[in-house]
Biopython code that builds the backbone (N, CA, C, O; Angstrom):
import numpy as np
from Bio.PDB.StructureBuilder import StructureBuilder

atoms = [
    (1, "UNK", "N", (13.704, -34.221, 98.935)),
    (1, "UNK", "CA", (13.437, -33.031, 98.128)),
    (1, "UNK", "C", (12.845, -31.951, 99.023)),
    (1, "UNK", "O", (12.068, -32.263, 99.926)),
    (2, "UNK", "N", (13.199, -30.672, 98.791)),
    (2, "UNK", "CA", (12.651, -29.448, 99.310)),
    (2, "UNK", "C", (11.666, -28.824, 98.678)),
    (2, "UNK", "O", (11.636, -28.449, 97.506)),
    (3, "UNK", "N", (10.693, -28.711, 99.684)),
    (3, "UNK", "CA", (9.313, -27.906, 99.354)),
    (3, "UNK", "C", (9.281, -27.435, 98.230)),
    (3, "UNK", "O", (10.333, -26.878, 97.918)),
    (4, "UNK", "N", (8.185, -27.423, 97.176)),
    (4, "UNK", "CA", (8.099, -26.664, 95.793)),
    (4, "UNK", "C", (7.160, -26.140, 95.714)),
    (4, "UNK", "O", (6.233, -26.938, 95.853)),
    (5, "UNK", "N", (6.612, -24.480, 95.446)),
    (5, "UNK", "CA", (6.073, -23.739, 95.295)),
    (5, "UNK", "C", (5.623, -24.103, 94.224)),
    (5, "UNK", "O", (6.576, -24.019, 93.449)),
    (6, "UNK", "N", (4.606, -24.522, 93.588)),
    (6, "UNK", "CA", (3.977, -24.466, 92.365)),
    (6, "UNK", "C", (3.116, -23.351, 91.703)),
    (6, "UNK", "O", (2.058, -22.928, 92.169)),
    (7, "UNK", "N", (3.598, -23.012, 90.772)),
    (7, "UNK", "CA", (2.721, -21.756, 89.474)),
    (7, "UNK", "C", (2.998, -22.432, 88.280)),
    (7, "UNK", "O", (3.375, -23.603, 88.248)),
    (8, "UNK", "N", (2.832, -21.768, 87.354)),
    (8, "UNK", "CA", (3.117, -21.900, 85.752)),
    (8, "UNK", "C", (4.790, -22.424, 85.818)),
    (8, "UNK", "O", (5.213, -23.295, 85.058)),
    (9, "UNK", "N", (5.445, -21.899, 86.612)),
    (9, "UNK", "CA", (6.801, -22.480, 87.203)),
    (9, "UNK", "C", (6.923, -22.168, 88.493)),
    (9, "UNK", "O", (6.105, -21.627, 89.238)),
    (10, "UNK", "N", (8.407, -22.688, 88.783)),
    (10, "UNK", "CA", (7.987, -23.453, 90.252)),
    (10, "UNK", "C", (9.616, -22.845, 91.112)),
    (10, "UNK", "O", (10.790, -22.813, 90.744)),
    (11, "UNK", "N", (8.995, -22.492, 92.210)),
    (11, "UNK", "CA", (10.023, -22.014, 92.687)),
    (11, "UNK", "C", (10.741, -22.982, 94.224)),
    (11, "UNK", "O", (10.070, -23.118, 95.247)),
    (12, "UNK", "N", (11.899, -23.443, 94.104)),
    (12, "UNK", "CA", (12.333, -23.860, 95.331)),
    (12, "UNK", "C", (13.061, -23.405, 96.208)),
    (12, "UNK", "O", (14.145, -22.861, 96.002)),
    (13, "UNK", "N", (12.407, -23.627, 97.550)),
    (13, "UNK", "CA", (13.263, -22.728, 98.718)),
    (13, "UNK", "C", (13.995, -23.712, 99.662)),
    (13, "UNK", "O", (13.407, -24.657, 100.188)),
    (14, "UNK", "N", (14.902, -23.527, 99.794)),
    (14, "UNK", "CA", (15.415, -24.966, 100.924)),
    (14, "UNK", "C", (16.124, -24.329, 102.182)),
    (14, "UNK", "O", (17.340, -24.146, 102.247)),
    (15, "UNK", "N", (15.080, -23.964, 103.327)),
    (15, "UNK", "CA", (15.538, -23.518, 104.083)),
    (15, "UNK", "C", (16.405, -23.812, 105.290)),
    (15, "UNK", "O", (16.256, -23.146, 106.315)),
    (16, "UNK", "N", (17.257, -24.729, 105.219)),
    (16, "UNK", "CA", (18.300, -25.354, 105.829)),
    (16, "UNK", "C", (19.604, -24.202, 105.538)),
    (16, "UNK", "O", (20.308, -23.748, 106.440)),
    (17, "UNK", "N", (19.737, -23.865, 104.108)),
    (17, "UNK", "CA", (20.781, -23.293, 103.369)),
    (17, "UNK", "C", (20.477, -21.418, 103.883)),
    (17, "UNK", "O", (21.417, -20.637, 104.037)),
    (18, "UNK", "N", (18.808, -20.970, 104.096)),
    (18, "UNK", "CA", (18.650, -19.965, 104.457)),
    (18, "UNK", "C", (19.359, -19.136, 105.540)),
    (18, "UNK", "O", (19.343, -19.403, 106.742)),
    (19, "UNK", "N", (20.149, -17.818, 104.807)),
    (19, "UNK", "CA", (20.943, -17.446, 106.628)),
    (19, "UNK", "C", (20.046, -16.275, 106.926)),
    (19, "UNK", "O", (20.462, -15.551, 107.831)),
    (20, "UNK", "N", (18.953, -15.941, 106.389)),
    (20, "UNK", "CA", (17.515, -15.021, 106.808)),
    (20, "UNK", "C", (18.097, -13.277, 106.463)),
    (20, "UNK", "O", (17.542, -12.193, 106.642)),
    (21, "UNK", "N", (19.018, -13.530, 106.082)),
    (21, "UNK", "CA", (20.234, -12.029, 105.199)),
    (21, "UNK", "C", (18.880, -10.914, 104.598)),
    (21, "UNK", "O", (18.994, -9.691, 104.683)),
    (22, "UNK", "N", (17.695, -11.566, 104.028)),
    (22, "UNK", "CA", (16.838, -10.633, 103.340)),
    (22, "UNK", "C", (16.807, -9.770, 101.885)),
    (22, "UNK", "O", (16.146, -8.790, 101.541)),
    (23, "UNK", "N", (18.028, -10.746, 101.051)),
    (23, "UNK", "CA", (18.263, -9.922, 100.050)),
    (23, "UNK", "C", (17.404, -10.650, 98.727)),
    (23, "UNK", "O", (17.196, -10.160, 97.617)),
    (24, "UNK", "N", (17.092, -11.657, 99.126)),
    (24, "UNK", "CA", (15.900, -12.192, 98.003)),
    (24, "UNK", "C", (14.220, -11.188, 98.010)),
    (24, "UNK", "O", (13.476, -10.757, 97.129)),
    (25, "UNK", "N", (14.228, -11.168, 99.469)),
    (25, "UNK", "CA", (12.878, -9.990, 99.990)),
    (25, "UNK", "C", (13.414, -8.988, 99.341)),
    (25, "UNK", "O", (12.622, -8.620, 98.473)),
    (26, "UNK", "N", (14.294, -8.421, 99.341)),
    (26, "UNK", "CA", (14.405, -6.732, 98.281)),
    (26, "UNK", "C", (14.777, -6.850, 97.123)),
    (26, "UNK", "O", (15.288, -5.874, 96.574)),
    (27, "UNK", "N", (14.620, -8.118, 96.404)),
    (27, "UNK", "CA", (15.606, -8.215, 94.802)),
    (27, "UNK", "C", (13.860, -8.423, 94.338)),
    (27, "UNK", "O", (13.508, -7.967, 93.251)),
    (28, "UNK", "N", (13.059, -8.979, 95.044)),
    (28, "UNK", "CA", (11.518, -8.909, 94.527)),
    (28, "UNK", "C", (10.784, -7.971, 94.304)),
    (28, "UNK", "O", (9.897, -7.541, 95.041)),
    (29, "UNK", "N", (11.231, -7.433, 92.855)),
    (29, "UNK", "CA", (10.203, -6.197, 92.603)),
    (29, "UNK", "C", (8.739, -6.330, 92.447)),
    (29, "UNK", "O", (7.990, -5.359, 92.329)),
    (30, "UNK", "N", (8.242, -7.932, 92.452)),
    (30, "UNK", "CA", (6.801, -7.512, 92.129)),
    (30, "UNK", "C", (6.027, -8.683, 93.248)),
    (30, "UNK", "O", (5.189, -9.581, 93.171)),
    (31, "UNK", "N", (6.741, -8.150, 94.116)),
    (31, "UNK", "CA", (5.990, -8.794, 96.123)),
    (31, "UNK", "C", (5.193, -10.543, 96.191)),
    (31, "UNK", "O", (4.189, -10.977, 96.756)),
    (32, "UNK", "N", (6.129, -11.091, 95.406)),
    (32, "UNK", "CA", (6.142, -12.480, 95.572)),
    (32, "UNK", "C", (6.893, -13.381, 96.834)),
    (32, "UNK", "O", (6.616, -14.477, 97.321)),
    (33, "UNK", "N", (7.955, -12.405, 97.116)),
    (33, "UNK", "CA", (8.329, -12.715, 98.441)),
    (33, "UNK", "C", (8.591, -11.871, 99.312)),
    (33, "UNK", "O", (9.602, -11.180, 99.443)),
    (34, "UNK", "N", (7.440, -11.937, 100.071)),
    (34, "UNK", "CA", (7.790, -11.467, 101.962)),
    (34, "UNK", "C", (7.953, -11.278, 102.618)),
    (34, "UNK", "O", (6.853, -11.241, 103.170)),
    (35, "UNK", "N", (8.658, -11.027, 103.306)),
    (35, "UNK", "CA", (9.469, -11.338, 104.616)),
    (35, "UNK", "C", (8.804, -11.512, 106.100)),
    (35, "UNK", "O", (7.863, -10.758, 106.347)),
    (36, "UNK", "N", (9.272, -12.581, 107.262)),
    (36, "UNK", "CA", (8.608, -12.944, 107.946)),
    (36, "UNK", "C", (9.706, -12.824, 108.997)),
    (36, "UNK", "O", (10.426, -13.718, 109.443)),
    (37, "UNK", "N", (9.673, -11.177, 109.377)),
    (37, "UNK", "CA", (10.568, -10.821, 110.644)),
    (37, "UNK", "C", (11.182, -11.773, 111.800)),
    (37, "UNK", "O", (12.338, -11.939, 112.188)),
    (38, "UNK", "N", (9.423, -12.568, 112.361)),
    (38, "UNK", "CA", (9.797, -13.050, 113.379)),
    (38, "UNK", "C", (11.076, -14.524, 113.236)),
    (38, "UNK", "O", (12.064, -14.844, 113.896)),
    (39, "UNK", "N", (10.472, -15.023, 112.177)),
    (39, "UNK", "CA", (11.539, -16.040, 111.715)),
    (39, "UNK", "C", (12.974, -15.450, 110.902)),
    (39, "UNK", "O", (13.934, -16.201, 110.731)),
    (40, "UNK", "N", (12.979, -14.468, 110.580)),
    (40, "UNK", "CA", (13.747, -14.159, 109.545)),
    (40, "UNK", "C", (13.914, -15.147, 108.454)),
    (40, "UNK", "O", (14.815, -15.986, 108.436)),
    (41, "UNK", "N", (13.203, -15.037, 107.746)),
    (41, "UNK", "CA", (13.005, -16.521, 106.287)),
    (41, "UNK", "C", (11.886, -15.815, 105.379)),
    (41, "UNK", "O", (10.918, -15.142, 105.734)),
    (42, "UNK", "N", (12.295, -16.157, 104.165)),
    (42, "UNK", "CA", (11.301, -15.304, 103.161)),
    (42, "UNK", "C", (9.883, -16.358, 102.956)),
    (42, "UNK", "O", (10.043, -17.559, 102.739)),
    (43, "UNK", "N", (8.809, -15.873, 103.035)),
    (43, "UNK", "CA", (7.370, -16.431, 102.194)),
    (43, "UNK", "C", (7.285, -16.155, 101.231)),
    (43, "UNK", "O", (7.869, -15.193, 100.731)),
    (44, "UNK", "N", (6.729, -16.712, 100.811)),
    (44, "UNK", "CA", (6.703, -16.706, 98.983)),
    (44, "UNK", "C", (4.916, -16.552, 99.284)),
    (44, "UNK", "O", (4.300, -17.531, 99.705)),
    (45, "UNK", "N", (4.365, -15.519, 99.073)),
    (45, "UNK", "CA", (3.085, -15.170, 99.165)),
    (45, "UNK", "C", (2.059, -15.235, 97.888)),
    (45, "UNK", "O", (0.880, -15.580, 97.972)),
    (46, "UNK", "N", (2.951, -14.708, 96.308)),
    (46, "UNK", "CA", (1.858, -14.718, 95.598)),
    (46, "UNK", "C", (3.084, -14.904, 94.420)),
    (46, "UNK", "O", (3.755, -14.116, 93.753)),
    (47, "UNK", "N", (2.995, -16.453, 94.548)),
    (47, "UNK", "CA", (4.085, -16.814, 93.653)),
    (47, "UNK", "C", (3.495, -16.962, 92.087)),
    (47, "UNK", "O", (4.206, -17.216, 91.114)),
    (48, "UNK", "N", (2.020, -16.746, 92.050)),
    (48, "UNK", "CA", (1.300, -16.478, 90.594)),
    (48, "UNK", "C", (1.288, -15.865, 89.981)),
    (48, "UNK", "O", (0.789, -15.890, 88.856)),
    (49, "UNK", "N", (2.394, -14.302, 91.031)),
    (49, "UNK", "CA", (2.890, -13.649, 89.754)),
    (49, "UNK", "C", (4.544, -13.124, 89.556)),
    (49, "UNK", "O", (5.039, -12.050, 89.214)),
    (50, "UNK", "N", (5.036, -14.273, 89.897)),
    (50, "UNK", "CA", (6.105, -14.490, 89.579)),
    (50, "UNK", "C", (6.611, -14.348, 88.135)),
    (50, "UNK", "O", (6.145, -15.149, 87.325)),
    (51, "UNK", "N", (7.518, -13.422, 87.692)),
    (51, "UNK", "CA", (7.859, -12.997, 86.339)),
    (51, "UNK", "C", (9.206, -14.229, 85.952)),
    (51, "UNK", "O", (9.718, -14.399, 84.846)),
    (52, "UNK", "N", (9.452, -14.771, 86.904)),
    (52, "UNK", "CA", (10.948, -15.926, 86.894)),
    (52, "UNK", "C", (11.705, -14.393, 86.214)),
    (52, "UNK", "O", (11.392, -14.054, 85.073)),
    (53, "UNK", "N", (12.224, -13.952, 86.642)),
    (53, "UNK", "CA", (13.165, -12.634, 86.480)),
    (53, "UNK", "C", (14.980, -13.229, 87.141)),
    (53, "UNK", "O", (16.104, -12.849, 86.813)),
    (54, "UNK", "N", (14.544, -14.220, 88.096)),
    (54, "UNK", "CA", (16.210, -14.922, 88.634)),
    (54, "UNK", "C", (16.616, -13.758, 89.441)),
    (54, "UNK", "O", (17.784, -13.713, 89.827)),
    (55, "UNK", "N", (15.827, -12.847, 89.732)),
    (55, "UNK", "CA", (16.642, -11.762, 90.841)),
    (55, "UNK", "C", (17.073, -12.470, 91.977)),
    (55, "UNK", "O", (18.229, -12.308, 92.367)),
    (56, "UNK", "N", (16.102, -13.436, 92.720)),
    (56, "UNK", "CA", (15.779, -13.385, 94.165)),
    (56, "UNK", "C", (17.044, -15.065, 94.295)),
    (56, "UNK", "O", (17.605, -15.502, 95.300)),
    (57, "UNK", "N", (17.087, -15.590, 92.859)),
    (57, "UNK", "CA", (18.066, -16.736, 93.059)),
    (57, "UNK", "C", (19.854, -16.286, 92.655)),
    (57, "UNK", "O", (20.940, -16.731, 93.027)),
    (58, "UNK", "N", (19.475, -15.317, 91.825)),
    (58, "UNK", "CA", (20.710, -14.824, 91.802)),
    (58, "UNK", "C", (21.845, -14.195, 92.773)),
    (58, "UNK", "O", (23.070, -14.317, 92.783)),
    (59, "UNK", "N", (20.718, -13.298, 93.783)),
    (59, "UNK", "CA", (21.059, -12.471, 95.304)),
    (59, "UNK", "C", (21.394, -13.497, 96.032)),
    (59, "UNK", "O", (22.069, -13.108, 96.985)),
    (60, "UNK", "N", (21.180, -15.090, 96.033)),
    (60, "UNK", "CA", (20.848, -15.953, 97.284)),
    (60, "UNK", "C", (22.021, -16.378, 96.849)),
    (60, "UNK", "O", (22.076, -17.132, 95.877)),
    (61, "UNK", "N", (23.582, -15.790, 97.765)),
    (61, "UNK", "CA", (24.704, -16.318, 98.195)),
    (61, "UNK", "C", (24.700, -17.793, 98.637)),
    (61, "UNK", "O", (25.705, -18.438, 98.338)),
    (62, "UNK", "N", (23.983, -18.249, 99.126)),
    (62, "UNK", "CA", (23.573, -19.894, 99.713)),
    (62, "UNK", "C", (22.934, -20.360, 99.052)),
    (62, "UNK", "O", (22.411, -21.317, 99.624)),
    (63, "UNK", "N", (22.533, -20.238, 97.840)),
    (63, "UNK", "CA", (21.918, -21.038, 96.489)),
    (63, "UNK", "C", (20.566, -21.516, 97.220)),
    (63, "UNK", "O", (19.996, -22.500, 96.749)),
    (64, "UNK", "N", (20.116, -20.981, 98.156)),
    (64, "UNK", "CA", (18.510, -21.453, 98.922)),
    (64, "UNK", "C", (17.089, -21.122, 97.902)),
    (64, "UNK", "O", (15.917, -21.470, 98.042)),
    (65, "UNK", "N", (17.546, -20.569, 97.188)),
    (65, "UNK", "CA", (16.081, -20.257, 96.298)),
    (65, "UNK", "C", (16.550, -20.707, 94.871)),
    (65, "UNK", "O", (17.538, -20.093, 94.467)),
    (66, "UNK", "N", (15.909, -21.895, 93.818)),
    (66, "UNK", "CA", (16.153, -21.759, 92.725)),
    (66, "UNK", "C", (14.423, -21.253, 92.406)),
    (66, "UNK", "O", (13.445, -21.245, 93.153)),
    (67, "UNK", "N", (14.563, -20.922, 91.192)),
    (67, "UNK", "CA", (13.752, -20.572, 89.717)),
    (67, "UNK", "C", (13.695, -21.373, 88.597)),
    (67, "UNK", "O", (14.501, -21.242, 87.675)),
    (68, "UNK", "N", (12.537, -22.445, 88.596)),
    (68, "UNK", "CA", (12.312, -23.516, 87.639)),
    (68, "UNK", "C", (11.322, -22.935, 86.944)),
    (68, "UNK", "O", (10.175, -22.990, 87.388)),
    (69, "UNK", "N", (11.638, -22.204, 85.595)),
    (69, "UNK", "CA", (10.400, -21.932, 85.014)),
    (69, "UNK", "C", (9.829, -23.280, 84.163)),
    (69, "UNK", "O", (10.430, -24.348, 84.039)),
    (70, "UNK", "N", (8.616, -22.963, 83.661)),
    (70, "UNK", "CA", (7.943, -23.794, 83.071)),
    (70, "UNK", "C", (7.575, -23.455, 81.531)),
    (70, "UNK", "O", (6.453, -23.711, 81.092)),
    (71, "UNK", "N", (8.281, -23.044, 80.976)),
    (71, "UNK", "CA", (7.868, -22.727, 79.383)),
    (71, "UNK", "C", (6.718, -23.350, 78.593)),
    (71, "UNK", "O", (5.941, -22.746, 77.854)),
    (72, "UNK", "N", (6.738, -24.763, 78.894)),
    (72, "UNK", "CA", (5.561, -25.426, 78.082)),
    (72, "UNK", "C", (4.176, -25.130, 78.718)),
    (72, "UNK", "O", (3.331, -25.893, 78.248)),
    (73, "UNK", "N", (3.496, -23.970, 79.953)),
    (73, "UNK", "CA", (2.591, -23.896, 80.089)),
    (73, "UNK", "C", (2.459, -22.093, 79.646)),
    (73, "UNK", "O", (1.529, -21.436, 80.112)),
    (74, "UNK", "N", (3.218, -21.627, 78.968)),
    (74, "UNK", "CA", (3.488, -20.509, 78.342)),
    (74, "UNK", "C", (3.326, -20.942, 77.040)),
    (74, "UNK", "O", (3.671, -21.977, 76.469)),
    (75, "UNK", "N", (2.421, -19.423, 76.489)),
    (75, "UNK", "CA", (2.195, -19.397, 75.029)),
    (75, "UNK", "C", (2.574, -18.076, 74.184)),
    (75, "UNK", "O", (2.447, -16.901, 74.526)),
    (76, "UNK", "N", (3.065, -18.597, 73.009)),
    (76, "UNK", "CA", (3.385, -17.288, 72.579)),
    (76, "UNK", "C", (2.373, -16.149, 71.928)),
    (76, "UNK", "O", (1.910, -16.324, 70.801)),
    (77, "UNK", "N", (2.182, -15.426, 72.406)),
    (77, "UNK", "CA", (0.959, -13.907, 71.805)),
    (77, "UNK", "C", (1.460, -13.481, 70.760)),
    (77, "UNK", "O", (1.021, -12.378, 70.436)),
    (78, "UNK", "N", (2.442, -14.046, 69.886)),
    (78, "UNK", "CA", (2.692, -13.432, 68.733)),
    (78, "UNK", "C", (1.765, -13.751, 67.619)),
    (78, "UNK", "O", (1.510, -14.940, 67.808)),
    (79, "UNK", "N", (1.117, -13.362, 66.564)),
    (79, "UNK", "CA", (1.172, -13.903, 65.306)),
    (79, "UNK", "C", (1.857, -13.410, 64.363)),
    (79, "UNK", "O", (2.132, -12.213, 64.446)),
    (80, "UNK", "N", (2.300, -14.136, 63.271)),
    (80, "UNK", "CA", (2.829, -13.066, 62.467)),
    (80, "UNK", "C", (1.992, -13.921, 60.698)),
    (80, "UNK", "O", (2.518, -14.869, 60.116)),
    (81, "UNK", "N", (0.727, -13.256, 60.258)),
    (81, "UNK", "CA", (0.138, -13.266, 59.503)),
    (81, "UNK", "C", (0.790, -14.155, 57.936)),
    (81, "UNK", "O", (0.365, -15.047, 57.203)),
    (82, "UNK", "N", (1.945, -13.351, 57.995)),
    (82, "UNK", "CA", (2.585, -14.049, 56.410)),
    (82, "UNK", "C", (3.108, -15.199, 56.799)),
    (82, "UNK", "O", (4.066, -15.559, 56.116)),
    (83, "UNK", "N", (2.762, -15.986, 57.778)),
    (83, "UNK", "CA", (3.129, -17.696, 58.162)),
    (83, "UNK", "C", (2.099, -18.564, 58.363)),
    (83, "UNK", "O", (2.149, -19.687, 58.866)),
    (84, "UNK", "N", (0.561, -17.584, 57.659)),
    (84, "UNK", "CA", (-0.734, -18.297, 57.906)),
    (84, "UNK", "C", (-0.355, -19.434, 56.899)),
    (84, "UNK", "O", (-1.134, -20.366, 56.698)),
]
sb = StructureBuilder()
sb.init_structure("model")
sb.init_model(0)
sb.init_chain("A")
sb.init_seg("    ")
for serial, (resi, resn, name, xyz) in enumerate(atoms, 1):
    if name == "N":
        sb.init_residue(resn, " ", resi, " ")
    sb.init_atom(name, np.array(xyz, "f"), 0.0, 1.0, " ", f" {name:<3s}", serial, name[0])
structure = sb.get_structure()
């Protein structure tokens, strides 16, 4: 198994499959992943606020990044009163 980033969900990178292209680093609008020039390979820096949005697995031509969210540590903020 390949390394797993753990948050509320969990992100996997398997960098064997990585060709260091950089298009997961610009599909990340909210700077969860990195980029680490000297290697060319993305860090996943502040994967706690990861929105699981599927940009950065969707861009990844080499299927190197999935997006495992975790729903059951998510709650819903709704109420809706007439179901008290």
């Amino acid at each position: 198994m390949f390394p797993t980033i753990f948050t509320k969900h969990n992100i996997e990178f398997d960098p064997t499959k990585c060709v260091g292209c950089g298009l997961c680093y610009k599909a990340c609008f909210v700077d969860v992943i990195r980029w680490d020039a000297e290697n060319r390979k993305p860090v996943f820096k502040y994967v706690e606020d990861c929105e699981h949005c599927f940009y950065c697995q969707s861009v990844c031509k080499k299927e190197a990044i999935r997006v495992v969210p975790n729903y059951a540590s998510e709650r819903l903020l709704q109420s809706f009163p007439q179901y008290k």
